[in-house]
C-alpha positions in Angstrom: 0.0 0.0 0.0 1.7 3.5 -0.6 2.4 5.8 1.8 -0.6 8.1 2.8 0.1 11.4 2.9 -0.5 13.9 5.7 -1.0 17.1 3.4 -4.4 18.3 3.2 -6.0 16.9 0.1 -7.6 19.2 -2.4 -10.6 18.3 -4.0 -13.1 19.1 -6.7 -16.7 17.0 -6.5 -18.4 17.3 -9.6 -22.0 15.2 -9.3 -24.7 14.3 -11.6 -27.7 16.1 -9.5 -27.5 19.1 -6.9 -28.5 16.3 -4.1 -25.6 14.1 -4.6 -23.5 17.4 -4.9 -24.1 17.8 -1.8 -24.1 14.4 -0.5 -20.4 14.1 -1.1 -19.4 16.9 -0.3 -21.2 16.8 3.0 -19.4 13.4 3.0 -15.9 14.6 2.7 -15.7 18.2 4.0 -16.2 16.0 7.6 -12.8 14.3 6.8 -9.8 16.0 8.8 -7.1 16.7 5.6 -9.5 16.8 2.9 -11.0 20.1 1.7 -13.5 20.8 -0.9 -12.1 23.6 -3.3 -15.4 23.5 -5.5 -18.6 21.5 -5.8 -20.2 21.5 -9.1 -23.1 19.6 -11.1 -22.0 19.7 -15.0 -19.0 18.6 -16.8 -18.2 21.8 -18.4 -18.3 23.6 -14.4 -15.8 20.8 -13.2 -13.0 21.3 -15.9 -13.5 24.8 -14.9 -13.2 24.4 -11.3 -9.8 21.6 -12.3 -8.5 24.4 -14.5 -8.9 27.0 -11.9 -7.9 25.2 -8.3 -5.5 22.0 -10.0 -7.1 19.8 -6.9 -5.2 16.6 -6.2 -8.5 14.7 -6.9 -11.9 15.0 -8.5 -14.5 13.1 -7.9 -16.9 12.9 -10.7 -20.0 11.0 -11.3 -20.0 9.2 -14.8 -23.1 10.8 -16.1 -22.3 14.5 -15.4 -24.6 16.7 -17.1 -23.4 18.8 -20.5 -20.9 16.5 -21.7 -20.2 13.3 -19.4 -17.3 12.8 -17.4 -15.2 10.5 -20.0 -15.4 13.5 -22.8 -14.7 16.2 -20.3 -11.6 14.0 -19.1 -10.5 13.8 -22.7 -9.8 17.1 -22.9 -8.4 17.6 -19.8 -6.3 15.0 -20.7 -4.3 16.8 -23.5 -3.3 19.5 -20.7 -0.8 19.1 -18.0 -2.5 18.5 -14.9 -1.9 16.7 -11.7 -5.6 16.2 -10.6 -6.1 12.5 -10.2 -9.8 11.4 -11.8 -12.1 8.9 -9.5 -15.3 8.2 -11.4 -18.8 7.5 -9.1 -20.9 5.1 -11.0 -23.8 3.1 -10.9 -23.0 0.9 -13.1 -19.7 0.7 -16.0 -19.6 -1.1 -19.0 -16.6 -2.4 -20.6 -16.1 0.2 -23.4 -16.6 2.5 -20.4 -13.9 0.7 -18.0 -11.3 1.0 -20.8 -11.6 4.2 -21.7 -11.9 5.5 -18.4 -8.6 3.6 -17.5 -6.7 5.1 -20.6 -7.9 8.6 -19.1 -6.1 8.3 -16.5 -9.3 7.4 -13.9 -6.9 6.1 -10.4 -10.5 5.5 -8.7 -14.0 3.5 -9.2 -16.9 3.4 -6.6 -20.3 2.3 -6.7 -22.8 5.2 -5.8 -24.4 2.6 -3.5 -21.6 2.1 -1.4 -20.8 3.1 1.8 -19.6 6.9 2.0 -16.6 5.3 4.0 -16.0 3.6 0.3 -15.6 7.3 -1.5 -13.3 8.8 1.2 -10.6 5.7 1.3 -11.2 5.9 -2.4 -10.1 9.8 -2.1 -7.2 9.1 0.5 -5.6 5.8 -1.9 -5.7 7.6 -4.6 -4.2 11.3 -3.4 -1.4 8.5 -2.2 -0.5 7.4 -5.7 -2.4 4.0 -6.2 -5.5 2.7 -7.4 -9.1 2.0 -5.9 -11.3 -0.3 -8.0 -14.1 -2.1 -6.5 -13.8 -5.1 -7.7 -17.5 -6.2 -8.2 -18.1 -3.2 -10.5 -14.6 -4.2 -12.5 -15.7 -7.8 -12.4 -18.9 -7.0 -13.5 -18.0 -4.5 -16.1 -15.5 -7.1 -18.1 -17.9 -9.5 -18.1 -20.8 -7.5 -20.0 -18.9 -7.5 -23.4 -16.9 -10.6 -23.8 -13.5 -10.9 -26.5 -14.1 -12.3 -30.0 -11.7 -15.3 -30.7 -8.7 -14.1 -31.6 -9.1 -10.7 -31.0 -6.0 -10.7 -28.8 -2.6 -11.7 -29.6 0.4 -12.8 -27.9 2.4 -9.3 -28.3 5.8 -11.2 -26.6 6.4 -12.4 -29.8 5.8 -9.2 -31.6 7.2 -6.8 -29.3 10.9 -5.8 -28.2 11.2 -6.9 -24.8 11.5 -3.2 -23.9 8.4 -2.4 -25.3 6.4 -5.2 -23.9 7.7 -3.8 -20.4 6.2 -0.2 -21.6 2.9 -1.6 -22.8 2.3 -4.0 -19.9 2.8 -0.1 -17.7 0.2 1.2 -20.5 -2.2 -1.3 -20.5 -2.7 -1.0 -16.8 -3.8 2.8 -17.1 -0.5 4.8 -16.2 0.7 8.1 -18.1 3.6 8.2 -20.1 5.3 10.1 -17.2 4.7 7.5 -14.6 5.5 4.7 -17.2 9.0 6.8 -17.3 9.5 7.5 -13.6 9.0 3.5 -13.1 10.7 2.4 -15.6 13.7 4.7 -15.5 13.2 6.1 -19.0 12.3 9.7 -20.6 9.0 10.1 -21.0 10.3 10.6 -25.1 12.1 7.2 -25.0 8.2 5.9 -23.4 6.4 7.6 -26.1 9.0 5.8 -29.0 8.4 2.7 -27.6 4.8 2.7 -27.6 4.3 4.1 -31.3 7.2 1.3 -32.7 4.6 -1.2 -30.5 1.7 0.1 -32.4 2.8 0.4 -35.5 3.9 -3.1 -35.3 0.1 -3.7 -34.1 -1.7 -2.1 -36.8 -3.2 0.6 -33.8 -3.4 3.9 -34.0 -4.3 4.1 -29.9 -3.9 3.0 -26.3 -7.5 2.3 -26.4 -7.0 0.0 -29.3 -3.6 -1.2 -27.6 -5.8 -2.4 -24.9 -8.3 -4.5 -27.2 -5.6 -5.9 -29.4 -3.6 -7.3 -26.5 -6.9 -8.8 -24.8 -6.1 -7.2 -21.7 -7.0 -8.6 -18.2 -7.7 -5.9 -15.3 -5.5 -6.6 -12.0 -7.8 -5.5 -8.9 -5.9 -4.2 -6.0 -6.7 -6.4 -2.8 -8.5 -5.0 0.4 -10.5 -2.7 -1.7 
């Protein structure tokens, strides 16, 4: 488990009705070290309220109004930001899962579970790792099986150095983690993984992800 820190963690809530808003916020503003910098209720409000505080976290439900959490993230993606994503969800399918993974997204809760659930979510995360429930994983791989022989053995494709940087992809970490655990430059990373798919015939890490037939790993005690 990494080491939790004792620096007040900053945090945006962005929920999918003005009740739940305030739900979670209620929720986590009661937590000693974790402050609420903004509490919002549509997509296009949180990547304003990420832009303008950079929180450590946001906690965003899956359906938030205007655009949807996954979209918003997209954007936010292609800007340099430390805000780590956890999604609040219902339920996730698989298309959802994956992406959400490749966005970055260090955090999955069911909106049904117990408010204690959302603020060790909050706490793992701000620490560096990663809190999936693993019902709502298990669950969400299972509503769209593979096609036979959609994945492929990429060990026998791959450089043994690339293998090692798409296994890091794969699993959902940035090109600058990938770097910082590999001990590369987050170039070298990003050289590795277009040689990987242009060896695959991808254009993506999305598509990385399907053509490798990717398994999740779900952290224990979660």
């Amino acid at each position: 488990m990494p080491y939790l820190s004792r620096s007040t963690i900053c945090v945006v809530v962005g929920a999918s009705s003005p009740a739940l808003v305030r739900g979670i916020t209620n929720v986590l503003e009661q937590v000693d070290g974790i402050t609420v910098s903004a509490s919002v209720d549509t997509a296009d409000k949180a990547l304003g309220a990420i832009r303008q505080y950079e929180p450590d976290v946001a906690v965003l439900s899956l359906h938030l109004p205007s655009t949807g959490a996954l979209p918003m993230l997209t954007m936010l993606n292609d800007e340099p930001s430390k805000t780590r994503p956890v999604i609040l969800a219902t339920r996730l399918n698989q298309v959802q899962f994956l992406r959400a993974m490749c966005l970055g997204v260090r955090g999955i809760v069911l909106e049904e579970m117990p408010a204690t659930f959302l603020v060790r979510c909050v706490r793992f995360v701000h620490a560096g790792g990663d809190f999936l429930d693993r019902e709502l994983v298990l669950a969400a791989l299972s509503q769209a099986p593979r096609k036979d022989g959609v994945g492929v053995d990429v060990t026998r494709v791959l450089t043994a150095r690339e293998n090692a940087v798409v296994e890091q992809a794969v699993s959902g970490l940035r090109n600058k983690e990938i770097a910082r655990r590999l001990g590369l430059t987050e170039g070298t990373v990003k050289s590795h993984l277009h040689r990987a798919y242009h060896k695959l015939h991808i254009q993506s890490r999305y598509a990385l992800i399907e053509r490798t037939g990717w398994t999740v790993q779900v952290p224990s005690g979660t």
